[in-house]
C-alpha positions in Angstrom: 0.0 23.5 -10.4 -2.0 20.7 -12.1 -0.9 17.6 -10.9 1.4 15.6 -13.5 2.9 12.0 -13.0 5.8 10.9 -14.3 5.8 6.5 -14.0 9.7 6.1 -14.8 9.9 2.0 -15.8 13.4 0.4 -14.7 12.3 -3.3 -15.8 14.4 -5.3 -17.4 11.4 -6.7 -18.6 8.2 -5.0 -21.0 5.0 -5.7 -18.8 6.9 -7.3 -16.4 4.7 -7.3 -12.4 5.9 -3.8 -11.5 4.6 -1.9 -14.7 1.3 -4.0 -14.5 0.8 -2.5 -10.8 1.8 0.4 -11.3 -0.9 0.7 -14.4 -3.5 -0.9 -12.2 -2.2 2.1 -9.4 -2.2 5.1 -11.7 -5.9 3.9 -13.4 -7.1 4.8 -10.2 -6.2 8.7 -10.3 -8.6 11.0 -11.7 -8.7 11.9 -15.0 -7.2 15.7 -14.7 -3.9 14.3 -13.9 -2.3 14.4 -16.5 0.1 11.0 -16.4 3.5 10.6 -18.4 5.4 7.1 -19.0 8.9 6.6 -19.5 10.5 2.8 -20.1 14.8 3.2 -19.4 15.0 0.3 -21.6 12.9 1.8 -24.5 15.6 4.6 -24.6 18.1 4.0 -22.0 20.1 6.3 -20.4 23.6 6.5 -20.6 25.9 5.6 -17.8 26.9 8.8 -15.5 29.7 10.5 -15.9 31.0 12.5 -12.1 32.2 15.6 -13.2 31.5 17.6 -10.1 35.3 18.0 -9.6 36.4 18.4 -13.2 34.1 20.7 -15.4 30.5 21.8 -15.5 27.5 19.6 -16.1 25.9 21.6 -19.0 22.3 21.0 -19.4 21.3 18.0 -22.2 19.2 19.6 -25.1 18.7 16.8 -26.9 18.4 12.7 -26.5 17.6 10.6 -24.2 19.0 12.5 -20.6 17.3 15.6 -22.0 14.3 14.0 -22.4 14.0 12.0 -19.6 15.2 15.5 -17.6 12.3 18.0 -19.3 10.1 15.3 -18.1 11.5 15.0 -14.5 11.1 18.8 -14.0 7.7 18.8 -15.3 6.2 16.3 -13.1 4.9 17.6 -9.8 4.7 13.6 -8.4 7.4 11.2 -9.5 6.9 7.4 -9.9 9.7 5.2 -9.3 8.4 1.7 -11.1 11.5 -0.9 -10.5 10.8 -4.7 -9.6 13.4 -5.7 -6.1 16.8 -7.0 -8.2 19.1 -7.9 -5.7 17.7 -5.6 -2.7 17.4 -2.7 -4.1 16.8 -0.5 -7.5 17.3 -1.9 -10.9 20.4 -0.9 -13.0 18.1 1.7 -15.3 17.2 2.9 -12.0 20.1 3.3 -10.5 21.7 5.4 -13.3 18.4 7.5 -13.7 19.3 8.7 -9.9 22.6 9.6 -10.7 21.9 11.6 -13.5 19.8 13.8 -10.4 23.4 14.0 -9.5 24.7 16.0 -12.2 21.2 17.8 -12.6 22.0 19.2 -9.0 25.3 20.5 -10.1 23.7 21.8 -14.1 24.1 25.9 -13.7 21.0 27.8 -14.2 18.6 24.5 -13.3 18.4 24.8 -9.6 17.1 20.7 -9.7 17.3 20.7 -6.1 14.8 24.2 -5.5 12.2 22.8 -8.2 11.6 19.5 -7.2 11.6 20.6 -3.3 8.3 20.1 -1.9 7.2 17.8 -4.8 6.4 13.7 -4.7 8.4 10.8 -5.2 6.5 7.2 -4.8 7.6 4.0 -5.7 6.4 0.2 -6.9 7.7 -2.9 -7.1 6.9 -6.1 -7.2 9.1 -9.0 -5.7 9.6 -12.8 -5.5 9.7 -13.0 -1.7 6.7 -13.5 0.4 8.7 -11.2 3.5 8.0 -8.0 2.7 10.9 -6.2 4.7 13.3 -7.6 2.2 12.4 -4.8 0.5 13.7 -2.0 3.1 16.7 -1.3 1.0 14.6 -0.4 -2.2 12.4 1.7 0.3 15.2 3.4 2.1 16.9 4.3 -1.3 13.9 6.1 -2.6 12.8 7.8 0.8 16.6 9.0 1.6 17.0 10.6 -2.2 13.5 12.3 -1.5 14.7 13.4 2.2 17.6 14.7 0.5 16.1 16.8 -2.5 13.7 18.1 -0.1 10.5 15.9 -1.3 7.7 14.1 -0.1 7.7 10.7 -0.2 4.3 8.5 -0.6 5.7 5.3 0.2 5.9 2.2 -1.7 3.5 0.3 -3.2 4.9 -3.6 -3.1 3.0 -6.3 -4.7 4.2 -10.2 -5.2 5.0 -11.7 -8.2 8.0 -13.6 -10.4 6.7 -14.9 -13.3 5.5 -12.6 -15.9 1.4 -11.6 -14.6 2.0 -12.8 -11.7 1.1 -9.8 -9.4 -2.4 -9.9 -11.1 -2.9 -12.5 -8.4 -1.9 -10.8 -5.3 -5.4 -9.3 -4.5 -3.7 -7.5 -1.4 -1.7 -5.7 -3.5 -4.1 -4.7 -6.1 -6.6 -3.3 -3.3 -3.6 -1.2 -2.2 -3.3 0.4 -5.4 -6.4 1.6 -5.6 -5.7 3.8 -3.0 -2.0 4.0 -3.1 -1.6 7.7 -4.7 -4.9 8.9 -2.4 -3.3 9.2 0.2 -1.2 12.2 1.9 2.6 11.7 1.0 4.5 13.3 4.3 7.6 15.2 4.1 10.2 12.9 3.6 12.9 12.4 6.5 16.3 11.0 6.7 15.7 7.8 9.6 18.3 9.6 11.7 15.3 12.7 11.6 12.3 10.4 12.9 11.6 10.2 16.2 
C-alpha cells in the first residue's frame, strides 16, 4: 500500500506553531507519499453523540464526519497536529477521537481491523520550556493507538506561543526533519511495557 498521510489540524488558530511544524515535518517525506490536510476548524465536526447503547451508528455519507471518515480510512499514517491546551488535545481534537468511537461501533466498517497495524503520530507545539508537561497529550495519542491496534511514531514537540514562534526553536525543527524517518513501534498500553 502507498503510503498516504493524513495531517488532521485541531488549532484554534490558522498557521498557528503546530501546523507550521508539522509543514516543516511532512516537507521532509518523499515525494511518493501522497499527503492529505484536514483543518477541524475549516469544517468542524459536530459534537459526538454515544449511541452505543441506544441505536446503530450508521455510516456518514455526506458532510463533514463523512469526509473527515473517507479520509481517516484512506490514510495508512495518521497525523495528529494539536498545540498542548490545558495538558492535553485540543477541543477539535478531542471530538475527532470520539467520532473513532462510533466508527468502531458503524456495521459493515470494521474501523478497528483497518486501521490495525497502521500509524498514528503527533505534533505540538507548547508554551512551556519542560517538556514532560506534555505526557498527557502523549499518553492520549499512544493509548488510542495501543487500543486500535496501531503503531505509534511518537510526538514531535516544538516550543512556541506567539504566532511563528516555533520557527525559532532550531531543536525542534532538526527533529522534524527526521521525525516521520524513523520506525514507529507497535504501540503499547504503559501497563504492557516492561
Amino acid at each position: 500500500m502507498t503510503r498516504r498521510f493524513l495531517f488532521v489540524l485541531g488549532s484554534a488558530r490558522a498557521d498557528g506553531n503546530t501546523e507550521l511544524l508539522a509543514r516543516r515535518a511532512a516537507e521532509q517525506l518523499p515525494p511518493e507519499v501522497e499527503q492529505q490536510w484536514i483543518d477541524l476548524t475549516a469544517d468542524p465536526l459536530p459534537d459526538f453523540e454515544d449511541l452505543r447503547h441506544d441505536s446503530d451508528h450508521v455510516r456518514p455519507t455526506e458532510g463533514p464526519v463523512a469526509h473527515v471518515l473517507d479520509a481517516t480510512l484512506a490514510a495508512t499514517d495518521v497525523v495528529i497536529a494539536s498545540p498542548l491546551y490545558w495538558y492535553s488535545v485540543s477541543a477539535h481534537t478531542k471530538r475527532y477521537l470520539d467520532h473513532w468511537s462510533g466508527w468502531l461501533r458503524t456495521p459493515g466498517l470494521d474501523f478497528k481491523a483497518t486501521m490495525a497495524g497502521r500509524t498514528l503520530w503527533g505534533v505540538t507545539a507548547l508554551a512551556h520550556e519542560e517538556q514532560e508537561v506534555a505526557d498527557p497529550l502523549i499518553g492520549t495519542l499512544n493509548n488510542s493507538a495501543a487500543y486500535m491496534g496501531m503503531r505509534f511514531g511518537g510526538v514531535l514537540l516544538g516550543n512556541g506561543s506567539k504566532p511563528g514562534d516555533v520557527l525559532r526553536d532550531t531543536e525542534a525543527l532538526a527533529r522534524a526533519k527526521t521525525f516521520f524517518a524513523q520506525d514507529a513501534p507497535l504501540a503499547r498500553f504503559p501497563y504492557e511495557a516492561g
